[in-house]
Legacy VTK file of the C-alpha trace (Angstrom):
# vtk DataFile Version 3.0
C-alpha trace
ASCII
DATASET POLYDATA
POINTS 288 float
0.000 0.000 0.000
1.357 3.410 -0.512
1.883 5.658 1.902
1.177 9.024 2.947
3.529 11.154 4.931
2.914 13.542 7.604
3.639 16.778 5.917
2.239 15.447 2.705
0.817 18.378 0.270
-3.689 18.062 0.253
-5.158 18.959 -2.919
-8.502 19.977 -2.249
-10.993 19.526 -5.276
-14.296 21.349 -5.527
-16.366 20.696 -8.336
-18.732 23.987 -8.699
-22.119 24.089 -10.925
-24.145 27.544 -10.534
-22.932 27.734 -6.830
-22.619 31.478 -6.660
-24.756 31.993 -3.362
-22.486 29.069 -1.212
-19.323 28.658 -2.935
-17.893 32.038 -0.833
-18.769 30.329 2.538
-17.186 27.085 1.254
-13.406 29.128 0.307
-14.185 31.435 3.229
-14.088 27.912 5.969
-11.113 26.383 4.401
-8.863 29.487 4.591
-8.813 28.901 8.080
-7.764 25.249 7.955
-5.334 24.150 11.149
-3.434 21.847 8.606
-0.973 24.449 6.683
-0.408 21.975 4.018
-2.932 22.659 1.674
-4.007 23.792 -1.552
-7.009 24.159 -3.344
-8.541 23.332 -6.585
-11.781 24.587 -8.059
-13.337 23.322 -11.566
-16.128 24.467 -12.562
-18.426 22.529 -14.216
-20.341 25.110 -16.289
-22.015 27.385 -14.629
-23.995 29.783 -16.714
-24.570 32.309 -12.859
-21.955 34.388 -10.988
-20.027 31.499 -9.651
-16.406 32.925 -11.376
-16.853 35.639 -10.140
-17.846 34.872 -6.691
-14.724 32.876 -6.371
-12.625 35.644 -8.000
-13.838 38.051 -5.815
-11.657 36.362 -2.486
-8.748 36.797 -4.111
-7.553 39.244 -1.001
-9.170 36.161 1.026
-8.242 33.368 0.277
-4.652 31.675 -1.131
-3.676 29.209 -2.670
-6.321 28.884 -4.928
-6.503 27.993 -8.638
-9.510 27.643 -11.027
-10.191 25.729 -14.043
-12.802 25.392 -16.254
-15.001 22.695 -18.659
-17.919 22.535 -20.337
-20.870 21.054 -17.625
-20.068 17.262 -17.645
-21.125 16.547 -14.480
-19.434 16.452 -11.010
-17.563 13.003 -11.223
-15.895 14.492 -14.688
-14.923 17.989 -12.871
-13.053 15.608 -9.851
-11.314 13.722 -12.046
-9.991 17.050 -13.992
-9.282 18.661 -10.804
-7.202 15.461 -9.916
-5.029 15.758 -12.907
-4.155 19.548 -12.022
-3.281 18.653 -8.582
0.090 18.893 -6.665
-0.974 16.909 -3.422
0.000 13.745 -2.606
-3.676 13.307 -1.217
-6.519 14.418 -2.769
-9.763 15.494 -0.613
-13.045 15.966 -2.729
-15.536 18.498 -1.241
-18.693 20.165 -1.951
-18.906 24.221 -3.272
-22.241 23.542 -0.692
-20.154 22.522 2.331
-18.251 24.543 5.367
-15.526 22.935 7.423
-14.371 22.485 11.264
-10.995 24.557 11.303
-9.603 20.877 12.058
-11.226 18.930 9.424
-8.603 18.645 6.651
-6.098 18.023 9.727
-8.570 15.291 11.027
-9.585 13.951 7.962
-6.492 13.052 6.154
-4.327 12.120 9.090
-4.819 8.154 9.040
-3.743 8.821 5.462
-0.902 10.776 6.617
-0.029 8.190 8.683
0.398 5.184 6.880
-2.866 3.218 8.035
-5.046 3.777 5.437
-5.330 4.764 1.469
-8.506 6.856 2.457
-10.650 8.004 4.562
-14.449 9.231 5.130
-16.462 11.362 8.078
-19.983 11.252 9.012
-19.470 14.235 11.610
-21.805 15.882 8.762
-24.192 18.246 9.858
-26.941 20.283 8.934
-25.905 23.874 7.877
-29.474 25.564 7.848
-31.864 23.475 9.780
-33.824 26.920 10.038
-35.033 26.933 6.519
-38.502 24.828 5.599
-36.872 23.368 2.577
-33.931 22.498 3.994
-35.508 20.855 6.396
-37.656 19.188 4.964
-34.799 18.119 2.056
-33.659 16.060 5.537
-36.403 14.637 6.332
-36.817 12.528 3.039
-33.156 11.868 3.459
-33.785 10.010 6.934
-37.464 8.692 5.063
-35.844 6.825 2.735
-33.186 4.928 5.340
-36.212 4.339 6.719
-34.923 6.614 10.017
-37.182 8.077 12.502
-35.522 10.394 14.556
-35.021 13.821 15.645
-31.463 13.359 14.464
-32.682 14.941 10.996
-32.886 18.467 12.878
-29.005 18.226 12.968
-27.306 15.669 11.615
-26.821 14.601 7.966
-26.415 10.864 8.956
-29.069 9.055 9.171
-27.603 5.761 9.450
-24.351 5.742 10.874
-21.934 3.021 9.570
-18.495 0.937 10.551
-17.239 2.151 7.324
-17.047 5.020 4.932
-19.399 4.491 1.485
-17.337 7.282 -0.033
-14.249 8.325 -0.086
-13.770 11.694 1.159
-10.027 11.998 1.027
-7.789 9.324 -0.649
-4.136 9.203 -2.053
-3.457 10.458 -5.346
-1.483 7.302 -6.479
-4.657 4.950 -5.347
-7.039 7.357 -7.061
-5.098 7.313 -10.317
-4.256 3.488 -9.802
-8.261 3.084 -10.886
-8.799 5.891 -13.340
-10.458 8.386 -10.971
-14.098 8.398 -10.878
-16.823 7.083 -13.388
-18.042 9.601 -15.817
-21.700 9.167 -15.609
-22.489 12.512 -15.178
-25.226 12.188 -11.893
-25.295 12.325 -8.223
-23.582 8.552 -8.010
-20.357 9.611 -9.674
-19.153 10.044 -6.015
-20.003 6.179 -5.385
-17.854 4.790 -8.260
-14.829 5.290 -6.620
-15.481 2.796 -3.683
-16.919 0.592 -6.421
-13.476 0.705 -8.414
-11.170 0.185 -5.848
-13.413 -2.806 -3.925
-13.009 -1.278 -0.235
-14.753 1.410 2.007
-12.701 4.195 3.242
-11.562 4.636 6.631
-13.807 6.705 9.164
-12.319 10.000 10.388
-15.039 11.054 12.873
-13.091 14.037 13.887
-13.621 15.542 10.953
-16.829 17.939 11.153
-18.464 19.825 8.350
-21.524 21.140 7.618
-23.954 20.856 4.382
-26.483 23.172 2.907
-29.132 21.475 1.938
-31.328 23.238 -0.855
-32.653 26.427 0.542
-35.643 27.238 -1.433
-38.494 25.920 -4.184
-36.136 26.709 -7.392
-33.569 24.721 -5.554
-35.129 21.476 -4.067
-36.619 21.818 -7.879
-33.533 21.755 -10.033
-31.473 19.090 -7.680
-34.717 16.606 -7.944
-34.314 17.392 -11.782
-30.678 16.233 -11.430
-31.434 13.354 -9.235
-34.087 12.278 -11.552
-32.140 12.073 -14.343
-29.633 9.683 -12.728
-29.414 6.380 -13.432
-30.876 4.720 -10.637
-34.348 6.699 -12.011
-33.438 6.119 -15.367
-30.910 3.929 -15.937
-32.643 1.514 -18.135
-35.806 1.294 -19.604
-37.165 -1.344 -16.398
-36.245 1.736 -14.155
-38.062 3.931 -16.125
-41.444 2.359 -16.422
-41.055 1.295 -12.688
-40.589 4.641 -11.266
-43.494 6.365 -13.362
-45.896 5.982 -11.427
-44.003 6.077 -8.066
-43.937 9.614 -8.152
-47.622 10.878 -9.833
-49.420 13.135 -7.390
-51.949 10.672 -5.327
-49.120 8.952 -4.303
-46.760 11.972 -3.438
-50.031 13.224 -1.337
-50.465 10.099 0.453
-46.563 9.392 1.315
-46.040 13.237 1.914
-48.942 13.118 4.708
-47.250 9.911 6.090
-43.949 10.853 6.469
-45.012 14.301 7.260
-47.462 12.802 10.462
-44.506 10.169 11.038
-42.009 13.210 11.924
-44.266 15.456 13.551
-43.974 17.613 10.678
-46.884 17.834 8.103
-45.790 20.674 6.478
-43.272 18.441 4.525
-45.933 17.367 1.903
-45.998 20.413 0.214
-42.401 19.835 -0.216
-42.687 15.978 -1.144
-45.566 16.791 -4.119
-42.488 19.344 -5.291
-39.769 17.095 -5.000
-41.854 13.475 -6.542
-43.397 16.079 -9.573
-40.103 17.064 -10.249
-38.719 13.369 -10.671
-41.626 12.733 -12.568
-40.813 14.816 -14.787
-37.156 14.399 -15.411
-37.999 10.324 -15.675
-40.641 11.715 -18.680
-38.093 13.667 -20.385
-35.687 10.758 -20.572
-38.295 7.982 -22.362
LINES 1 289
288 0 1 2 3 4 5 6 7 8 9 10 11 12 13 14 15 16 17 18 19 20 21 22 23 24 25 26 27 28 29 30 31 32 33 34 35 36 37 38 39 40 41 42 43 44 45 46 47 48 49 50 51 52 53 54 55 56 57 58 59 60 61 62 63 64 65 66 67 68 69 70 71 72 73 74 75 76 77 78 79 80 81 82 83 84 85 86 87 88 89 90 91 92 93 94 95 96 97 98 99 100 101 102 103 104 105 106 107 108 109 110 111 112 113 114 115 116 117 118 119 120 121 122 123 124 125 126 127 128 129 130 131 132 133 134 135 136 137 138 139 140 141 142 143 144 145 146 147 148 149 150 151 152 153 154 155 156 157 158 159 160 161 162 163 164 165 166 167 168 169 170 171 172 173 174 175 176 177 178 179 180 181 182 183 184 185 186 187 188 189 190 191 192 193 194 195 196 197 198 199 200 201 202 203 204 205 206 207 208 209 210 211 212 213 214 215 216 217 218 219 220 221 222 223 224 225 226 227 228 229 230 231 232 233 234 235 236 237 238 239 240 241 242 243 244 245 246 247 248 249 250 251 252 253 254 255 256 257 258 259 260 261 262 263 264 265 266 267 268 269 270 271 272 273 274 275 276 277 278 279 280 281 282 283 284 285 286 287
């Protein structure tokens, strides 16, 4: 196994995709990183908003910095450029939608750092704006669907905590290259293929907090559910497709939305499910 070394150089790799109202707060957290031994790498994956410029703007703010550009590709594509540009023996892949513990890159590479690991994971992930309805409620269907009742969702991002890591978070350079990078399917999973490709979990590094925004508002939770539903576990194959049709047509999104909503002591949450399943619907409709 290779091996990392204590001072080894972290390439941090942030794939960005209209992310002009969080990717500020996302530079902004890591400039204040305990670990010195850092820089960071931003590609961005198309964006047709203000997310250059948002970036460009913290010059004065933030070092160490560079950006690069492609045509929109998808997030598993943007990684995989960002990995080729990158002078860090380790490579940590991040969210533009994320803020960090000042310890986290410190916390989260340093089983790679020393020797015991090719890569590690964290599920000290938490809830960034638990205040907002959509937000919220963008949690609750994350804990519905591991089948998860708990308070937990007001907080945490976890809903079922794990021995291992299912991604991996941080991971050496030489390992990640070893297997090609990620898979270039161009949907939420890319971030799975990785684990898939190199047949192991990654390590847990508990110590490592950050926070997530979920989407903030109806445009939002409506344009990721378009993304989601276009991946291939909606409409990977034609079976998929005529399988999920009718999962997500409006009696039903009523019905489950009340449910869940009762089931959490929150039945607001099924004016955000109808929102969320029509918007699925409609992506798995474009795709036939």
């Amino acid at each position: 196994m290779s091996r990392g070394k204590k001072n080894s150089l972290i390439t941090v790799i942030i794939p960005t995709y209209n992310e002009e109202n969080s990717v500020a707060w996302c530079l902004l957290s890591l400039s204040v990183q305990s670990n010195p031994h850092y820089e960071i790498v931003v590609i961005d994956d198309g964006s047709s908003d203000k997310t250059i410029q948002s970036i460009e703007n913290l010059n004065d703010k933030v070092k160490n910095f560079r950006i690069f550009k492609q045509e929109h590709k998808g997030p598993g594509e943007a990684r995989n450029l960002g990995a080729k540009h990158a002078k860090g023996e380790i490579l940590v892949f991040i969210d533009a939608d994320m803020t960090f513990d000042p310890n986290f890159l410190h916390e989260l590479t340093k089983p790679i750092r020393e020797g015991k690991t090719i890569g590690t994971d964290s599920q000290s992930e938490f809830l960034a704006n638990p205040e907002n309805f959509w937000a919220l409620c963008w949690n609750i269907g994350r804990f519905s669907s591991a089948g998860v009742v708990s308070d937990n969702y007001k907080t945490s991002m976890v809903p079922n905590p794990s021995n291992s890591g299912g991604i991996f978070r941080a991971i050496l350079k030489s390992e990640f290259r070893r297997v090609g990078g990620f898979e270039r399917g161009g949907d939420y999973t890319d971030d799975e293929s990785l684990r898939r490709k190199l047949g192991t979990n990654a390590t847990l590094a508990n110590n490592a907090k950050f926070y997530h925004y979920n989407p903030s508002s109806l445009s939002e939770v409506w344009h990721r559910a378009i993304w989601i539903g276009s991946g291939r576990n909606f409409t990977g194959s034609s079976r998929s497709k005529i399988i999920n049709i009718p999962r997500f047509l409006l009696p039903l999104s009523v019905i489950k939305g009340l449910v869940i909503g009762l089931r959490y002591n929150y039945p607001r949450f099924v004016f955000f499910k109808i929102v969320y399943d029509a918007a699925i619907w409609i992506a798995i409709l474009r795709s036939l």
